[in-house]
N, C-alpha and C positions, 0 to 999 in steps of 0.2 A: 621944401614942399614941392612935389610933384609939379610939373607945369598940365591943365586937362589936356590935351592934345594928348601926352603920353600917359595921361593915368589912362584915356581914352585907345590909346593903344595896347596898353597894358592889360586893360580887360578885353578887349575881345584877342587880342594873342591869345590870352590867357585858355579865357571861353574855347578858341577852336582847337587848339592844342590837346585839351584836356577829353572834349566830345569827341574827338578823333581817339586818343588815345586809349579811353573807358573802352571802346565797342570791342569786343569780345575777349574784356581782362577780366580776373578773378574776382573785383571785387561787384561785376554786371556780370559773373555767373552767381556771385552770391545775391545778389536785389532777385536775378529769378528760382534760386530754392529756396528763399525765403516768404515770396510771393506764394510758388504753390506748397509749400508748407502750412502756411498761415490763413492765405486768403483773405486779406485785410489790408487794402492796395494803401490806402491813405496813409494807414498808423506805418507802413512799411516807407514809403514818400517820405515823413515826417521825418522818421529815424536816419533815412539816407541824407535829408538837408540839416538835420540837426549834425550829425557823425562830420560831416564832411563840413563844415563851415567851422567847425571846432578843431580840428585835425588841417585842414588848408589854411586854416589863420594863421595855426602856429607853424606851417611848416614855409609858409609865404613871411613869416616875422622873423623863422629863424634865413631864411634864404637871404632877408634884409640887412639883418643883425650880423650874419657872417662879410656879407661886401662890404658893408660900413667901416669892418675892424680891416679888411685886407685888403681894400681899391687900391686898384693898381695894374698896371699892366698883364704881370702873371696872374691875379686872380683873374682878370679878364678872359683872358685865355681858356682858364679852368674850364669858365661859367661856359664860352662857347664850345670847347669837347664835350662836358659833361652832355649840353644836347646834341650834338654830333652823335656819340655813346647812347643816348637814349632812343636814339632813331634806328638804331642797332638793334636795339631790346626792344621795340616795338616790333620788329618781325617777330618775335617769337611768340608763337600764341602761349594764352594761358589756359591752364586749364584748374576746377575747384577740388582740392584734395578732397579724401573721405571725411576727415574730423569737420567738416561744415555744421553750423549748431543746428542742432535738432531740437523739435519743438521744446518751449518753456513754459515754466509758471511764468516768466516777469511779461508774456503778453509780444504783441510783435512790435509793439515800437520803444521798447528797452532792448528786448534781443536783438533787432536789429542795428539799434544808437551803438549798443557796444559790439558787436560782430562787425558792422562797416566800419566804425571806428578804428580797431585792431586790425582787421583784412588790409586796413589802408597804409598800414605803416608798411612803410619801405615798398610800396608799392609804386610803379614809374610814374603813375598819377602824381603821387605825393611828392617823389623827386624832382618831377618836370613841375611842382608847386615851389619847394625851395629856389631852383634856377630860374624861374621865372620873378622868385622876390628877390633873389640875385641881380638879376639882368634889370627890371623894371626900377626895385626899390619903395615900390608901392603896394604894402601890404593888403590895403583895403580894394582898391580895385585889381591886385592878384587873387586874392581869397573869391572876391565876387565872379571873380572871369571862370575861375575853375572851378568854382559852387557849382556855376551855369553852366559848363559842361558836361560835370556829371551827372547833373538833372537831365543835361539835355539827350544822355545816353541813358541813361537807369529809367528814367518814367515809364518811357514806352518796355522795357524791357522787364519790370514791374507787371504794364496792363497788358502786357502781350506775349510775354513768357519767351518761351522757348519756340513759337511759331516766328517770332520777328527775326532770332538770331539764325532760324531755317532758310529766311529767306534773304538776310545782307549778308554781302562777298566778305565776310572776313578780311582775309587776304587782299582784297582792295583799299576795304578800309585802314586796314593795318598798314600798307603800303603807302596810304595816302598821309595818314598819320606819319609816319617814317619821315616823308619828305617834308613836311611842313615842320619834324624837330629840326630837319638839316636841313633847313633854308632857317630858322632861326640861329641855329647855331654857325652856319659858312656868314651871315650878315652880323652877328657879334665878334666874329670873326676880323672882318672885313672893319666895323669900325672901329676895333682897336687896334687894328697894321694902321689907321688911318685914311684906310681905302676909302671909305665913307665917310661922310661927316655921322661925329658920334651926338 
């Protein structure tokens, strides 16, 4: 069982990581074509908290479920490149293919449950969720930390479209994102050379 201090650290790593990493990824250009598509801010809210608390649970269980069977030095290791790696891939903007779904009969908070659902697989969102149920081990206050990030990048980008992402530095945010994967990952790093106490 988790000690709070570290679930406590767990969720908000989790939370900042994930709000830095959403702002200007594919799956916060889909929250805004789906918004002006739909126009139904709530039911579109709904579908991005439901998608993503189902999708971050299991990808924060499998992140868990995988260090469980391999703790140990080398996985350690892994866990801290893979966010080194991530910080990588967060320079690179995304941008929303053409096939983005267009309007439906099932309404916009099914279309969008299952569009954010699928846009999230293998998206760095979802992998910086697995590494973080890795590194943590706490499924419940991982899934919560990165719920809350993504809320806390998609809402406004939801009620404010495409004027909000006019006016944040991408590339700042991107960059700032960047450095808070590779300062989690040089300090996972660091606690298992034993630099740190772990």
């Amino acid at each position: 069982m988790p000690k709070p201090l570290i679930v406590f650290e767990a969720f908000l790593t989790s939370s900042a990581v994930v709000a830095l990493a959403e702002i200007g990824d594919k799956t916060q250009l889909l929250a805004i074509i789906l918004a002006t598509r739909f126009r139904r801010p709530w039911e579109i809210v709904a579908g991005i908290l439901c998608a993503t608390l189902a999708n971050h649970f299991l990808a924060a269980l499998l992140g868990e479920q995988v260090a469980n069977q391999l703790d140990g030095k080398a996985f350690r290791y892994a866990v801290a490149v893979s966010f080194i790696a991530m910080a990588g891939w967060t320079l690179v903007p995304d941008r929303m293919d053409d096939d983005a779904p267009r309007e439906s009969r099932f309404g916009a908070f099914l279309t969008t449950l299952v569009a954010f659902f699928l846009v999230e697989m293998g998206d760095k969102t979802q992998i910086a969720t697995i590494a973080l149920g890795a590194r943590f081990h706490s499924v419940l206050a991982v899934m919560a930390g990165t719920t809350l990030g993504m809320m806390v990048a998609n809402v406004p980008a939801v009620f404010l479209g495409e004027a909000l992402i006019a006016r944040v530095p991408l590339g700042v945010v991107r960059g700032l994102a960047a450095l808070l994967l590779l300062a989690v990952g040089l300090w996972v790093l660091a606690q298992t050379a034993g630099v740190l106490p772990g």
